[in-house]
N, C-alpha and C positions, 0 to 999 in steps of 0.2 A: 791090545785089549779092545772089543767091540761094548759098548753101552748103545743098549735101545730103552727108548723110551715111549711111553704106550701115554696116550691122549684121546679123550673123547668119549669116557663113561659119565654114567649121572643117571638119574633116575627117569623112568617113562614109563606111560600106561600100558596096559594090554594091548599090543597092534600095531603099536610105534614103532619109531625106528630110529637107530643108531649107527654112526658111523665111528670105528675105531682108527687111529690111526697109531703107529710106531716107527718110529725113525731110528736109523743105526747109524751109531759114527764108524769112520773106519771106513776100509776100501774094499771089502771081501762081498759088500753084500749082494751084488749081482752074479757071484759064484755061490751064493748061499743059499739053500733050501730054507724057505718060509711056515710059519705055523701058529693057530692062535689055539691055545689051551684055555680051558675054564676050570675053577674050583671053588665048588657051591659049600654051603658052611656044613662038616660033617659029611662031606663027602670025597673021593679021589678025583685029583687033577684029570680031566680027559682032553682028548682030542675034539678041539671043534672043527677046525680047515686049515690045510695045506697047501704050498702052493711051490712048485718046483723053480727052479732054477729057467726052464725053459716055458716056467706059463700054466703047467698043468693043474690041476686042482683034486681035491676030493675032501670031502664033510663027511662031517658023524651025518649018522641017519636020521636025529635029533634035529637037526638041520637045513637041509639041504632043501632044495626051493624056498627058503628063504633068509639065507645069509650066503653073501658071497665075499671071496679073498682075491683080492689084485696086488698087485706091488708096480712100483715107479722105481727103476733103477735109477733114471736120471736123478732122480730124489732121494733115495735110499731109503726108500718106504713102502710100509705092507699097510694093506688095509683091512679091515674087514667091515662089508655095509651090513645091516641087521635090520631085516626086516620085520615086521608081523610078529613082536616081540610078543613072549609069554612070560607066564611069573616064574615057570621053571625055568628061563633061561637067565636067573639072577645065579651071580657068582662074579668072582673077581676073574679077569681075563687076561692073560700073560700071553705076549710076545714070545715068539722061540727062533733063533737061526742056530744054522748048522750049518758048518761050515765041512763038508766033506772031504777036501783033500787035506787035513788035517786034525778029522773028527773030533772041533770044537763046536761045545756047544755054548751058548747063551740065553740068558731069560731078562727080561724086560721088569721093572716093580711091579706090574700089575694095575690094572685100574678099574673100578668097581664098574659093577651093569648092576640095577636094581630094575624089574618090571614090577607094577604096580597092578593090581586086578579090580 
């Protein structure tokens, strides 16, 4: 059983920035496809960034030029830095691995992002 757990929401202005982090127990997660999803109140879960097994990456279009997703195997951790934050980018944000040769999947509790305008 994989538990991640997601740290480093909290509230911020318009422009600021955050750094997420999630940690997984467990030995799979350097075989595991990375991902951090958002779900704003009254809306569906989306895709914000990805991040492959070998490194790769891709963002919503919502996105991109200013959030990035890295992970630390040595660690067993994904990140996501958040830049030039806006008030639409408030929602709770959930960790996800996937674990491919066994297509498990996992999600993280969640942890709030509020931007502020």
């Amino acid at each position: 059983q994989v538990q991640l757990v997601e740290s480093g929401g909290g509230l911020v202005q318009a422009g600021g920035s955050l750094r997420l982090s999630c940690a997984a127990s467990g030995s799979i997660f350097s075989n595991s496809a990375m991902a951090w999803y958002r779900q704003a109140p009254g809306k569906q879960r989306e895709l914000v960034a990805h991040i492959t097994t070998g490194g790769s990456t891709n963002y919503a279009d919502s996105v991109k030029g200013r959030f990035t997703v890295s992970r630390d195997n040595a660690k067993n951790t994904v990140y996501l830095q958040m830049n030039s934050l806006k008030p639409e980018d408030t929602a709770v944000y959930y960790c996800n691995l996937y674990y491919q040769w066994l297509r498990e999947n996992y999600w993280g509790q969640g942890t709030q992002v509020t931007v502020s305008s």
